[in-house]
N, C-alpha and C positions, 0 to 999 in steps of 0.2 A: 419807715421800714416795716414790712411785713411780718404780723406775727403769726405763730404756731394754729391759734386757737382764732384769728379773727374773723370778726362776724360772728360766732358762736354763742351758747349762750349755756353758763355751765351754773349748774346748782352742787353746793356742796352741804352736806350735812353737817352734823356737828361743826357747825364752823366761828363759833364763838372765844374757840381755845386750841392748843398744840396742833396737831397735823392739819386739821381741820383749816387752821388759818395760813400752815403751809400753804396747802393745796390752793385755795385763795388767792395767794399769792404769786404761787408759780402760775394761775390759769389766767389771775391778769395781768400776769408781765407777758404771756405768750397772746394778748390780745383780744382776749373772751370776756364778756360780761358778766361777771361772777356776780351770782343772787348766792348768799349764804343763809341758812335755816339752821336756828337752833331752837329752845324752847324761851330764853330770856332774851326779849331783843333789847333790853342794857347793854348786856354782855355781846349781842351783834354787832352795838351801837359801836363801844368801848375797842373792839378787837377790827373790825372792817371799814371803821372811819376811815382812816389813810391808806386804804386797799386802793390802789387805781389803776389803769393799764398803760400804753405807752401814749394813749390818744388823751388821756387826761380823763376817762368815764373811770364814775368811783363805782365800786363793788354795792350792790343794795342787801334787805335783806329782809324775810318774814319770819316771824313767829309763829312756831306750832308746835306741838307734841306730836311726836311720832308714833304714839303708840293710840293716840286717836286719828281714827280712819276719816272720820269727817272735819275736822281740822289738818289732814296731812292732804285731801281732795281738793277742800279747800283754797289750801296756800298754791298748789300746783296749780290747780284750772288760773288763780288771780298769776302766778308768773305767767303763764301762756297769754291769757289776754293781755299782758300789759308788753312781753317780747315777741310774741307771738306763737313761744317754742320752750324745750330745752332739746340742746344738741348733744350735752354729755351731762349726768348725773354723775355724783362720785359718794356713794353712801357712807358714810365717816364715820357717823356716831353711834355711841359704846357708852357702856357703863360695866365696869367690875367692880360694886360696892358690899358681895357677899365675899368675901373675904374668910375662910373657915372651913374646915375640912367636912366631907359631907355627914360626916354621923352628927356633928354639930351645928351645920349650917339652918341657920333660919329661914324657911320656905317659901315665908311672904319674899323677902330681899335677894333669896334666888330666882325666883320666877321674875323677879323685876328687873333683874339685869336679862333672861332670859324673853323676857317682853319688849326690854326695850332693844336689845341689840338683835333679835330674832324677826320678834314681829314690829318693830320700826322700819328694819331693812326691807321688810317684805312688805309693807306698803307703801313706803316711797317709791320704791320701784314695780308696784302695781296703779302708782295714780299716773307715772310718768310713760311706761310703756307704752299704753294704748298712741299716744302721739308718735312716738317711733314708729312703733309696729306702721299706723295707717302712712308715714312718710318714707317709709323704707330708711329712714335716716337717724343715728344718733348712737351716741355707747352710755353703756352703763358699768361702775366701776363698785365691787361691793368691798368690804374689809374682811380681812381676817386676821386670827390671833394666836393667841400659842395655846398651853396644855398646861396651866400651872398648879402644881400644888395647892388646895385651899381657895379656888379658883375653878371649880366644877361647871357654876353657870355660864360661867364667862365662858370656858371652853367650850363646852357640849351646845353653846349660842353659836359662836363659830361656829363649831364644827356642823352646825344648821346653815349655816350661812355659805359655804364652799359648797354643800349640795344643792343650795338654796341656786346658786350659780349655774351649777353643772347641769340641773333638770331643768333652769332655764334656757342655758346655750341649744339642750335637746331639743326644745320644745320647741325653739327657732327652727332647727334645724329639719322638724317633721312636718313644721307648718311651711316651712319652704320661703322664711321669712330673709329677705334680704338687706343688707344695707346697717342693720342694727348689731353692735358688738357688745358683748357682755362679760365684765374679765372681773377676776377676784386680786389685790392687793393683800399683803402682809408687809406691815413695815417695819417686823422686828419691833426690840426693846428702845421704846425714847422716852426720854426724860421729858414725861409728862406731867400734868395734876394726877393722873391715875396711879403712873407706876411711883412718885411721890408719895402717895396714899400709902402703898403697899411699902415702899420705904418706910414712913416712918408710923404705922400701926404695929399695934402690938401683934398682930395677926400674920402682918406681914413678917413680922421678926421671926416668925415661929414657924411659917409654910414656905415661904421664900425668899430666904436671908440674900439670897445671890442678887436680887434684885438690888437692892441698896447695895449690895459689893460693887455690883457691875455701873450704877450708879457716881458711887464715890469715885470708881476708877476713871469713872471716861468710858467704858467698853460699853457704847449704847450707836446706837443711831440718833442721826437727827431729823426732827420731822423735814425739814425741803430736800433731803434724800429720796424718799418716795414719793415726795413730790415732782423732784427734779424725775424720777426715773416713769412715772410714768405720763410727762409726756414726750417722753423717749418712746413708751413702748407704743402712747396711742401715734405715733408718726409709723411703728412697724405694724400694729396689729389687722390682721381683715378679719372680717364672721369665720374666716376656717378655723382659729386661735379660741372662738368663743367657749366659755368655761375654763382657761388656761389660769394659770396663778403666776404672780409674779412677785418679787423683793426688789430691794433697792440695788440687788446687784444685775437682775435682769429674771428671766423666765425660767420656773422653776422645774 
C-alpha cells in the first residue's frame, strides 16, 4: 500500500523525546525515511530504534548541536549525500529551562533557551533550504509555543520563530521561488519532559500552577495529535498557505 510521505526523505529535530518522536512516527508510518537529529545519539539510539515505516526501513539518525552552525552544516550536507536530499524538515526542538519571572530570571539560561530554540531553528533551516530552493521542491515545518508566565525566553523565542516563518514565506514569495512550502505548528500543552519540568519545579508551582492542573486532569494534548494533523495539512497545503500556523485542530 501506498504511503503519505513515500519516497520522501523527512528530517526531524528534537527527535530523541515526546513530539519529536511523534512526528517520527507518524512520518514513517506514512512511508518517508525518517533521519532524526538530536544532540545525544543515545537518546536517538534509545527513542528511534523501533521507528520503521511500512516497507520495514528503520528511522536513522545524527548527532549535532543546533546552535553550532558547523556541526548543524555538517549533519545536513552528510544526510544529502548519503539520501541524496530532505524533502520535508519539521524543526522540533526547544528548550524552556529559564523558568522565572523576568526581574529574576538568570540571563546566561535565558539566552540559552533563546539560542537554542531561536537560533537552532534558524540554522537548520538555513543548511537545509539552499537544496529546496535549487529543486523547486520540499517543505519546511517550524514550531511554535505559548506566552507563559515565568517563561519569557521560551516565548519571546517563539514569538521569533512565527516571524522567523512569515519573512521566510515573504522571501519566497519575492524571489518568486516555487515548489518550497514553509508552515509554522503549535501543538498546544503535552505532557512532556518540559511541561513535567514546569509540573513539578518549584518555579513552575509559583508561575504556572495550571500547567500541572491541566496535567493531572488530562486537559493536554497528545503528541501524535500534531503529528497526526500535520500530515493532514501537508496533503492540503501549496506555497499560497506559506507562513500559515496551524494546531492539532487544523489552520489557525
Amino acid at each position: 500500500m501506498m504511503g503519505q510521505l513515500d519516497g520522501q526523505i523527512a528530517l526531524v529535530t528534537g527527535a530523541s523525546r515526546g513530539i519529536g518522536v511523534a512526528l517520527a512516527e507518524a512520518f514513517a508510518g506514512a512511508g518517508a525515511q525518517v533521519v532524526g537529529l538530536s544532540r545525544s545519539e543515545a537518546d536517538l539510539k534509545s527513542a528511534l530504534s523501533d521507528v520503521a515505516g511500512p516497507d520495514g526501513r528503520r528511522a536513522s539518525w545524527v548527532a549535532a548541536d543546533l546552535t553550532d552552525w558547523d556541526a548543524v552544516r555538517g549533519a545536513v550536507a552528510g544526510i544529502e549525500e548519503r539520501h541524496g536530499r530532505i524533502d520535508l524538515l519539521f524543526a522540533n526542538a526547544g528548550r524552556f529551562e529559564s523558568l522565572a519571572g523576568l526581574r529574576e530570571a538568570d540571563p546566561g539560561e535565558w539566552w540559552r533557551d533563546v539560542t537554542v530554540n531561536l537560533l537552532g531553528t534558524m540554522q537548520i533551516v538555513r543548511a537545509v533550504l539552499p537544496g529546496m530552493i535549487d529543486r523547486r521542491s520540499g517543505t519546511i515545518v517550524t514550531m511554535n509555543g505559548g506566552r507563559p508566565r515565568g517563561g519569557s525566553a521560551y516565548a519571546a523565542s517563539k514569538a521569533g520563530i512565527v516571524q522567523l516563518t512569515e519573512t521566510l514565506a515573504e522571501e519566497l514569495r519575492f524571489e518568486k521561488v516555487e515548489g518550497v512550502r514553509v508552515l509554522c505548528a503549535n501543538p498546544g500543552l503535552n505532557e512532556t519532559d518540559m511541561t513535567r519540568l514546569q509540573r513539578d519545579s518549584g518555579s513552575g508551582h509559583r508561575w504556572i500552577p495550571e500547567v500541572g492542573d491541566m496535567l493531572r486532569d488530562g486537559r493536554v494534548r497528545q503528541p501524535r495529535e500534531i503529528a497526526e494533523r500535520t500530515l493532514q495539512i501537508l496533503t492540503q497545503a501549496t506555497p499560497a498557505d506559506n507562513g500559515r500556523l496551524y494546531d492539532p485542530d487544523g489552520w489557525v
